[in-house]
C-alpha positions as CSV (number, residue, x, y, z in Angstrom):
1,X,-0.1,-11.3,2.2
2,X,0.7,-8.0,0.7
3,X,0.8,-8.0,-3.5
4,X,1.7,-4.8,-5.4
5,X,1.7,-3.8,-9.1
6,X,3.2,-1.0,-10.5
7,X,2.0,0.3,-14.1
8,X,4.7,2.4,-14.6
9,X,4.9,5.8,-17.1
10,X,3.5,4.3,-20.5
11,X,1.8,1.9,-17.9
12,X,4.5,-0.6,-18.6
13,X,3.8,-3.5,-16.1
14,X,6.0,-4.2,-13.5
15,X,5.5,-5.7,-9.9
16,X,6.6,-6.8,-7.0
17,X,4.9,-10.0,-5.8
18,X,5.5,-12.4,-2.6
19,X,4.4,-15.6,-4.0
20,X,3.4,-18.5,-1.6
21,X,1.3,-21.4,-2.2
22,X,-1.5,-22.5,0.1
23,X,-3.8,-25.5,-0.2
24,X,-6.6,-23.8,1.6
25,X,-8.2,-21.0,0.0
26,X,-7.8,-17.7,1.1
27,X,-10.1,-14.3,0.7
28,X,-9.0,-11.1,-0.7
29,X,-9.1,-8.9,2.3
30,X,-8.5,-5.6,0.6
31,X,-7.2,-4.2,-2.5
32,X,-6.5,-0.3,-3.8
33,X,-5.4,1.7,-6.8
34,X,-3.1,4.5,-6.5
35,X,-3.4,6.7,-9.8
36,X,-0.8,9.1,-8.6
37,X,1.8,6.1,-8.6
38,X,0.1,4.1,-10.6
39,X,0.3,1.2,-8.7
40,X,-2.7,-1.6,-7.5
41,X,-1.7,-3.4,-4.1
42,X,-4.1,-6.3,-2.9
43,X,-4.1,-7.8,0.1
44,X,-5.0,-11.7,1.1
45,X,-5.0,-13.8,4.1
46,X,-3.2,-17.0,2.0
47,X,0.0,-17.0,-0.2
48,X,-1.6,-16.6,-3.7
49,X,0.4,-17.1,-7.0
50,X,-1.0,-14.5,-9.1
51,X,-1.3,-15.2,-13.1
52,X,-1.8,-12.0,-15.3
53,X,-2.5,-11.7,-18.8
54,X,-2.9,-8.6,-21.6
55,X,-5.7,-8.8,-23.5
56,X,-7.0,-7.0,-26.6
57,X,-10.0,-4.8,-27.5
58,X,-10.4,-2.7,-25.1
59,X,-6.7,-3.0,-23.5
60,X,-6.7,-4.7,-20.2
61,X,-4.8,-6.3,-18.0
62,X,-6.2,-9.1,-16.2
63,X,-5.1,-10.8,-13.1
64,X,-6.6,-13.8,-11.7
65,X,-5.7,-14.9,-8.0
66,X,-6.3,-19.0,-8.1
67,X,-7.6,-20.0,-5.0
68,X,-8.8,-16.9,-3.5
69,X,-12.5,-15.9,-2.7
70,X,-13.9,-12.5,-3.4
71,X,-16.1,-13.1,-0.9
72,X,-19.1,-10.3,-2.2
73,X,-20.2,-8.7,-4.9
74,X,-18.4,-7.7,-8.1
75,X,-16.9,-3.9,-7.5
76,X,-16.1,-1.1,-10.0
77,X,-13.7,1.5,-9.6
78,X,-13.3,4.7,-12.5
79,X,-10.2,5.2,-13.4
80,X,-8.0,8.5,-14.2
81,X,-5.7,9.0,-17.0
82,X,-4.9,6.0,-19.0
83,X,-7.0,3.5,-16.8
84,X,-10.7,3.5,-18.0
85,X,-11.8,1.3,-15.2
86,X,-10.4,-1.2,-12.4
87,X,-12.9,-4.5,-11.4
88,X,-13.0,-6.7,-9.1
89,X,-14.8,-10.0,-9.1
90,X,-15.3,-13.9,-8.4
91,X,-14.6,-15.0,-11.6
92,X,-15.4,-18.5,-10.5
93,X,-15.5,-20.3,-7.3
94,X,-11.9,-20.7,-6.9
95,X,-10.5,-18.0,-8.3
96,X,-10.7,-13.8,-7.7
97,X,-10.2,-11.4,-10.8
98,X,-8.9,-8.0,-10.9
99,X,-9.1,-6.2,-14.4
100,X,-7.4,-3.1,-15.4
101,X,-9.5,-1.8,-18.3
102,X,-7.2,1.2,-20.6
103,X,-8.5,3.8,-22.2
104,X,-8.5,3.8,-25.8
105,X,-5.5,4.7,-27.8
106,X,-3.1,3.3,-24.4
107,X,-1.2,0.1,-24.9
108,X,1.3,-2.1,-22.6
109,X,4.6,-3.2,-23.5
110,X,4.7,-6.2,-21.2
Protein backbone atom coordinates (compact mmCIF):
# COMPACT_ATOMS: atom_id res chain seq x y z
CA UNK A 1 0.00 0.00 0.00
CA UNK A 2 1.20 3.32 -1.23
CA UNK A 3 0.73 6.39 1.63
CA UNK A 4 1.69 9.97 0.70
CA UNK A 5 2.01 13.29 2.66
CA UNK A 6 2.32 16.43 1.33
CA UNK A 7 3.78 19.43 3.66
CA UNK A 8 2.75 22.02 1.54
CA UNK A 9 4.33 25.86 1.26
CA UNK A 10 4.33 27.00 5.06
CA UNK A 11 4.55 23.06 5.47
CA UNK A 12 0.85 23.02 6.01
CA UNK A 13 -0.12 19.30 6.29
CA UNK A 14 -2.07 17.72 3.85
CA UNK A 15 -2.24 14.04 2.45
CA UNK A 16 -3.49 11.73 0.61
CA UNK A 17 -3.96 8.31 2.32
CA UNK A 18 -5.52 4.84 1.20
CA UNK A 19 -6.66 3.59 4.42
CA UNK A 20 -7.28 -0.27 4.91
CA UNK A 21 -7.39 -2.25 7.98
CA UNK A 22 -5.62 -5.55 8.31
CA UNK A 23 -5.50 -7.94 11.35
CA UNK A 24 -2.11 -9.14 10.42
CA UNK A 25 0.67 -7.01 10.72
CA UNK A 26 2.40 -5.66 7.94
CA UNK A 27 6.23 -4.22 7.45
CA UNK A 28 7.09 -0.90 6.11
CA UNK A 29 8.72 -1.86 2.84
CA UNK A 30 9.97 1.54 1.89
CA UNK A 31 9.55 5.14 2.61
CA UNK A 32 11.12 8.61 0.98
CA UNK A 33 11.08 12.35 1.39
CA UNK A 34 10.93 14.61 -1.46
CA UNK A 35 12.18 18.19 -0.30
CA UNK A 36 11.60 19.60 -3.66
CA UNK A 37 7.73 18.78 -3.31
CA UNK A 38 7.75 18.49 0.03
CA UNK A 39 6.08 15.45 0.28
CA UNK A 40 6.97 11.85 2.41
CA UNK A 41 5.43 8.64 0.62
CA UNK A 42 5.72 5.27 2.52
CA UNK A 43 5.13 2.22 1.36
CA UNK A 44 3.62 -1.15 3.27
CA UNK A 45 2.63 -4.62 2.37
CA UNK A 46 -0.80 -4.27 4.80
CA UNK A 47 -3.57 -1.58 4.78
CA UNK A 48 -2.40 0.67 7.70
CA UNK A 49 -4.54 3.44 9.26
CA UNK A 50 -2.11 6.04 9.94
CA UNK A 51 -2.52 8.42 13.22
CA UNK A 52 -0.44 11.71 13.15
CA UNK A 53 0.00 14.13 15.70
CA UNK A 54 1.92 17.92 15.98
CA UNK A 55 3.90 18.11 18.79
CA UNK A 56 5.71 21.07 20.46
CA UNK A 57 9.39 21.91 21.24
CA UNK A 58 11.12 21.29 18.71
CA UNK A 59 8.06 21.26 16.02
CA UNK A 60 7.34 17.84 14.73
CA UNK A 61 5.04 15.94 13.16
CA UNK A 62 4.73 12.57 14.20
CA UNK A 63 3.05 9.62 12.49
CA UNK A 64 2.65 6.33 13.98
CA UNK A 65 1.63 3.32 11.60
CA UNK A 66 -0.34 0.76 14.27
CA UNK A 67 0.42 -2.54 13.32
CA UNK A 68 3.29 -2.21 11.15
CA UNK A 69 6.95 -3.50 11.78
CA UNK A 70 10.00 -1.43 10.99
CA UNK A 71 11.60 -4.50 10.65
CA UNK A 72 15.56 -2.91 11.34
CA UNK A 73 17.22 -0.39 12.86
CA UNK A 74 16.07 3.16 13.69
CA UNK A 75 17.13 5.50 10.42
CA UNK A 76 17.90 9.21 10.21
CA UNK A 77 17.51 11.27 7.34
CA UNK A 78 18.76 15.47 7.30
CA UNK A 79 16.54 17.49 6.17
CA UNK A 80 16.57 20.79 3.84
CA UNK A 81 14.85 23.95 4.42
CA UNK A 82 12.25 23.89 7.05
CA UNK A 83 12.68 20.11 7.91
CA UNK A 84 15.55 19.67 10.45
CA UNK A 85 15.38 15.97 10.34
CA UNK A 86 13.06 12.97 9.18
CA UNK A 87 13.17 9.39 11.57
CA UNK A 88 12.20 6.36 11.28
CA UNK A 89 11.71 3.81 13.91
CA UNK A 90 9.91 0.85 15.88
CA UNK A 91 8.43 2.71 18.36
CA UNK A 92 7.06 -0.45 19.87
CA UNK A 93 6.39 -3.86 18.73
CA UNK A 94 3.35 -3.06 17.00
CA UNK A 95 3.60 0.08 15.80
CA UNK A 96 6.25 1.97 13.14
CA UNK A 97 7.05 5.83 13.62
CA UNK A 98 7.99 8.35 11.23
CA UNK A 99 8.85 11.86 12.70
CA UNK A 100 9.30 15.09 10.87
CA UNK A 101 11.41 17.18 13.09
CA UNK A 102 11.15 21.49 11.91
CA UNK A 103 13.60 23.68 12.13
CA UNK A 104 13.32 26.27 14.69
CA UNK A 105 11.27 29.33 14.08
CA UNK A 106 8.72 26.86 11.38
CA UNK A 107 5.36 26.01 12.65
CA UNK A 108 2.18 23.93 11.06
CA UNK A 109 -1.14 25.08 10.75
CA UNK A 110 -2.87 21.72 10.84
Amino acid sequence: MRFSWLLSGVLGVAGSLLIAVSAEAGTLQSWRFNSVENRLVFTTDEGVQPRAQLIADPTRLVIDLPGISLGRSTTRQNGSGGIREIRVGQVDAQTTRIVIELMPGYTLDP
